[in-house]
C-alpha positions as a printed NumPy array, in Angstrom:
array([[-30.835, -17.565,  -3.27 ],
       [-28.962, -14.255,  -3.476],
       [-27.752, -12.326,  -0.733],
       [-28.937,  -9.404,   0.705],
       [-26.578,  -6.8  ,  -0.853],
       [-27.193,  -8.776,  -4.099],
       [-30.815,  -8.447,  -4.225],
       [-32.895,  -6.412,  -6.167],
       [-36.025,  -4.779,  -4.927],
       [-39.966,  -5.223,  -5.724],
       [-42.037,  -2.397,  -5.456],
       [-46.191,  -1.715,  -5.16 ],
       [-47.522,   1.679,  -4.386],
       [-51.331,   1.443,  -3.193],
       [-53.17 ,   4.334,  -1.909],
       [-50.559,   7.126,  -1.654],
       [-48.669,   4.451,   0.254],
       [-45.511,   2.395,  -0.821],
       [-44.124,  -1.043,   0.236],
       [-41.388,  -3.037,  -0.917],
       [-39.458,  -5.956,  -0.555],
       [-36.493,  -7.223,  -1.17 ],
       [-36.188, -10.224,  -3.968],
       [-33.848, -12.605,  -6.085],
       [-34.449, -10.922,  -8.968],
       [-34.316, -13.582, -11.682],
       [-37.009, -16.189,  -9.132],
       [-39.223, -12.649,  -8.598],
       [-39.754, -12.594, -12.421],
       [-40.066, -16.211, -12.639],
       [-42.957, -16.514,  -9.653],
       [-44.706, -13.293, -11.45 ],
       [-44.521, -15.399, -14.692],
       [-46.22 , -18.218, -13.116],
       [-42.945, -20.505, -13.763],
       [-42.624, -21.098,  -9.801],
       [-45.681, -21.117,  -6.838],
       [-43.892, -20.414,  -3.928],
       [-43.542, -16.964,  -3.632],
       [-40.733, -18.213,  -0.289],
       [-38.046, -19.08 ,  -3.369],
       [-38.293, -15.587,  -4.17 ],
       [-38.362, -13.203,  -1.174],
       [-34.873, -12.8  ,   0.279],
       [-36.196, -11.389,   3.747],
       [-39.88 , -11.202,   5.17 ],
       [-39.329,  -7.875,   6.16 ],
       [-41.505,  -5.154,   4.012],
       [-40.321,  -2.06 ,   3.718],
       [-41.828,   1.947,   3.21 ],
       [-38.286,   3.122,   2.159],
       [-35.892,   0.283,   1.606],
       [-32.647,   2.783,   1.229],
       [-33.459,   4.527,   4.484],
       [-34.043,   1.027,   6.246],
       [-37.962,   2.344,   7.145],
       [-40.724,  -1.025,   7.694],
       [-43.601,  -0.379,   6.753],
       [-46.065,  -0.143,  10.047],
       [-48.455,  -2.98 ,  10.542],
       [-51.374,  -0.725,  10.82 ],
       [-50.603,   0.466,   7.   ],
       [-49.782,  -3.251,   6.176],
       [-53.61 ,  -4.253,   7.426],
       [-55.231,  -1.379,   5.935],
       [-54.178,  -1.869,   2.36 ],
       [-53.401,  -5.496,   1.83 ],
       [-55.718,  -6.598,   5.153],
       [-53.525,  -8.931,   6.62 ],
       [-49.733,  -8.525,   8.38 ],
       [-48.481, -12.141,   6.444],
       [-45.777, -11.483,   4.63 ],
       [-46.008, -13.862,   2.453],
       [-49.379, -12.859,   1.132],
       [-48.153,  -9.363,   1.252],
       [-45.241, -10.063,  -1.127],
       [-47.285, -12.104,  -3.348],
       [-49.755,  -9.237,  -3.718],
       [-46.36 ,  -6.674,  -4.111],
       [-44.483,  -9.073,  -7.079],
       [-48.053,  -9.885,  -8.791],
       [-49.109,  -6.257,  -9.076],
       [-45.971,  -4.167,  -8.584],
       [-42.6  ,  -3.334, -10.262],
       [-40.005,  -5.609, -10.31 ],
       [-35.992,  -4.055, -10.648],
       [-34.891,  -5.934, -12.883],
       [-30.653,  -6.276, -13.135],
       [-28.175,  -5.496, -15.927],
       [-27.329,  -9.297, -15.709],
       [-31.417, -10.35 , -16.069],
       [-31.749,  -8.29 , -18.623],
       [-29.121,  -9.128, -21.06 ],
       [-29.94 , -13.536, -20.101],
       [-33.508, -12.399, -21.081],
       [-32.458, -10.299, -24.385],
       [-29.556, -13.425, -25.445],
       [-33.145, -16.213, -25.144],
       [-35.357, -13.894, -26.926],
       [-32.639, -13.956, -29.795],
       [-31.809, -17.679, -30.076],
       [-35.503, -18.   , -30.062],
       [-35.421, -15.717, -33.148],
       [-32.989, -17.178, -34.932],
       [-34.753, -20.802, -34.008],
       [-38.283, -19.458, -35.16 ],
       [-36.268, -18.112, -38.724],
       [-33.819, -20.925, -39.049],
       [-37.351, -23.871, -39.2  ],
       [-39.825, -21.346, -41.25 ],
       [-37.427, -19.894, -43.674],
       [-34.891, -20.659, -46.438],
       [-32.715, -19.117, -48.773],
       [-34.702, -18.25 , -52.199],
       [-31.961, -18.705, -54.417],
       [-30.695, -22.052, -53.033],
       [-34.08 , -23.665, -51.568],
       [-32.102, -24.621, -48.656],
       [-32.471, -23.251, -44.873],
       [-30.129, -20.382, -43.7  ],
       [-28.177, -22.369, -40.538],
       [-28.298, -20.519, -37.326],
       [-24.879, -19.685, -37.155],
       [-25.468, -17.6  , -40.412],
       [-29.026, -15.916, -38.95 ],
       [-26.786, -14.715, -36.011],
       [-23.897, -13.506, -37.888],
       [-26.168, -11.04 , -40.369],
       [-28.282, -10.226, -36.999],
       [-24.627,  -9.214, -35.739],
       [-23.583,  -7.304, -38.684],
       [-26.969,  -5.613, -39.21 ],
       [-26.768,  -4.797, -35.742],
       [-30.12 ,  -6.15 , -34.366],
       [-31.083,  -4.726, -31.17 ],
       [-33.642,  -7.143, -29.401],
       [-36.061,  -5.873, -27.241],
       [-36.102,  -8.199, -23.87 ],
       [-40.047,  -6.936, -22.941],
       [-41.293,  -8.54 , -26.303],
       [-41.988, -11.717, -27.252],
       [-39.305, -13.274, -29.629],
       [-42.442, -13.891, -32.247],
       [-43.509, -10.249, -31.9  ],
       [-40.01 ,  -8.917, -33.605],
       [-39.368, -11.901, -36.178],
       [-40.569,  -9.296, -38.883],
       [-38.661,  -6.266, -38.034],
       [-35.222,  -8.906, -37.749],
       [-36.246, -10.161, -41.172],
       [-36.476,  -5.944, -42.231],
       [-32.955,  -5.743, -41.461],
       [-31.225,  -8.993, -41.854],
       [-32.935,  -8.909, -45.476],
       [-30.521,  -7.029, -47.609],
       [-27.842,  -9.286, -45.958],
       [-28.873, -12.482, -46.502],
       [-31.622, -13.474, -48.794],
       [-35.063, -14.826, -46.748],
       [-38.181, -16.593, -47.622],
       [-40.482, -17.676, -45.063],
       [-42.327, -21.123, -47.027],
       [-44.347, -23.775, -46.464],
       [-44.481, -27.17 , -47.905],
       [-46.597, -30.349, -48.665],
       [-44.431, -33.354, -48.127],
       [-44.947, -37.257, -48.757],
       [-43.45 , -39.78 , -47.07 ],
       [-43.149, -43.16 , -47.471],
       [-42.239, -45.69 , -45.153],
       [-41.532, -49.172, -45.226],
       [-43.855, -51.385, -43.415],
       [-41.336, -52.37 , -41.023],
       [-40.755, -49.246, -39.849],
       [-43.945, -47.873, -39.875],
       [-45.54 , -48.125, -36.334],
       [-42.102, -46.392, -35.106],
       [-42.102, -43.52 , -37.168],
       [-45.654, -42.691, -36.853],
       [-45.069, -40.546, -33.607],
       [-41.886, -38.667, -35.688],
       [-43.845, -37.663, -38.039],
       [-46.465, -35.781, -35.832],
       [-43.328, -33.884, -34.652],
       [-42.185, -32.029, -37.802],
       [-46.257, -31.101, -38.908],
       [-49.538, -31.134, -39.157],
       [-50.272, -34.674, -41.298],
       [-53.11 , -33.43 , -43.662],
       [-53.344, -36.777, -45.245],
       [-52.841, -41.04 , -44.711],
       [-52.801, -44.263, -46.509],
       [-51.549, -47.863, -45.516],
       [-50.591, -49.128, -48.881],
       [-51.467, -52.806, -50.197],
       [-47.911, -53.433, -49.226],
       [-48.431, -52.755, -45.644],
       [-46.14 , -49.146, -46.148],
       [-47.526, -46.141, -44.482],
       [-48.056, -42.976, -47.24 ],
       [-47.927, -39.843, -45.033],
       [-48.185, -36.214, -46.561],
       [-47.152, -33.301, -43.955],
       [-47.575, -29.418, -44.077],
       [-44.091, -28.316, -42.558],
       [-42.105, -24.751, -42.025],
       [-39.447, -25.12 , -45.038],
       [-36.81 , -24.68 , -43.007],
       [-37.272, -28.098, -41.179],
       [-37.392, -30.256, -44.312],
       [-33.733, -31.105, -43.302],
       [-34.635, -31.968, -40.107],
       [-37.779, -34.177, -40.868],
       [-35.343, -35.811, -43.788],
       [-32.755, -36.708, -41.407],
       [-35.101, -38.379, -38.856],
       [-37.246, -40.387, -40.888],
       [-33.983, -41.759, -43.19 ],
       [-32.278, -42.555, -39.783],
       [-35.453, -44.005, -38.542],
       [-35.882, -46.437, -41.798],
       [-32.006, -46.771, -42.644],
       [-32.811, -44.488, -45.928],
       [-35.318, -46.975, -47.187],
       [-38.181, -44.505, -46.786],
       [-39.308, -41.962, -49.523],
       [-39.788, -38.325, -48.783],
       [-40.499, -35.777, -52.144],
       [-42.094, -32.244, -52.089],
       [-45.585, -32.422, -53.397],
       [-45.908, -28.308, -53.207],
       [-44.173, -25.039, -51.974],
       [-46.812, -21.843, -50.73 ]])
């Protein structure tokens, strides 16, 4: 838990009226996200406050007559579900750094390169990101810019975003193990035990993760299964 002089301040104005409280930034966001219950690992004091800068509480009568109770925990559940958050410098750029690697994850599985066939590694998403100067927006979800990255890393590296219909083979004696690893890299749209006891998968899977799924199942099977592209869309 931060300190007090470290900690950033939540803020609900009901009724003409405004009360705040003081918070651990980072934990505030993460109870108003849902991602923790306990609204204690995110208060730093119990105190609420009409004017935190001038050191003012709020009065209990004004506490009861807009939130009905004097709790403060209920009251600063009610002030980080509904109010503003102050969110820091440091927040900020930890959320806008996920929001990219979850870009360049989302491009690096669905994409490739069109005049290779092969995925673009992340290392080289992030570089053209770099040089096209990507600014990412840390209040939208990663999947809401993937298009307007793809505008501008476009004329810098070549992208396709493709899907393919896979089959895989796999030896009988490998075949109850890599029946679970299969349902990780797709959807399986179609499944046949062959009169040899092998199991003849086909798989609709993001382009980009062909790699991936090739370097599982051969692992898996010691390179005795069979994997070939059936079609690209």
């Amino acid at each position: 838990m931060v300190n007090v002089e470290e900690a950033s301040t939540a803020k609900l104005t009901m009724n003409g009226k405004t009360f705040e409280i003081l918070v651990d930034c980072e934990k505030a966001m993460d109870f108003k996200k849902g991602k923790i219950k306990n609204v204690s690992e995110a208060i730093v004091t119990d105190e609420v406050f009409k004017d935190l800068k001038k050191g003012y509480l709020a009065s209990e009568q004004d506490l009861r007559e807009i939130f009905k109770t004097a709790n403060p925990e209920i009251i600063s559940k009610e002030i980080l579900m509904r109010g503003e958050i102050q969110v820091t410098a440091e927040y900020r750029n930890k959320e806008r750094e996920l929001k990219r690697n979850k870009i360049i994850e989302i491009i690096r599985t669905n994409a490739i390169n069109p005049q290779t066939s092969l995925p673009h590694p992340a290392d080289r998403i992030k570089s053209a990101m770099e040089q096209a100067r990507v600014n990412i927006d840390e209040h939208r979800q990663a999947e809401e810019q993937v298009q307007d990255v793809l505008k501008k890393i476009n004329p810098i590296l070549p992208i396709k975003f493709e899907t393919r219909q896979v089959q895989v083979v796999i030896p009988s004696k490998y075949s109850a193990q890599s029946y679970n690893v299969l349902h990780k890299f797709g959807k399986i749209s179609n499944e046949d035990w062959l009169s040899n006891g092998s199991l003849s998968a086909v798989l609709e899977i993001p382009a980009g993760i062909q790699e991936d799924l090739e370097k599982s199942v051969y692992a898996l099977t010691h390179g005795e299964a069979e994997i070939k592209i059936l079609t690209k869309k």
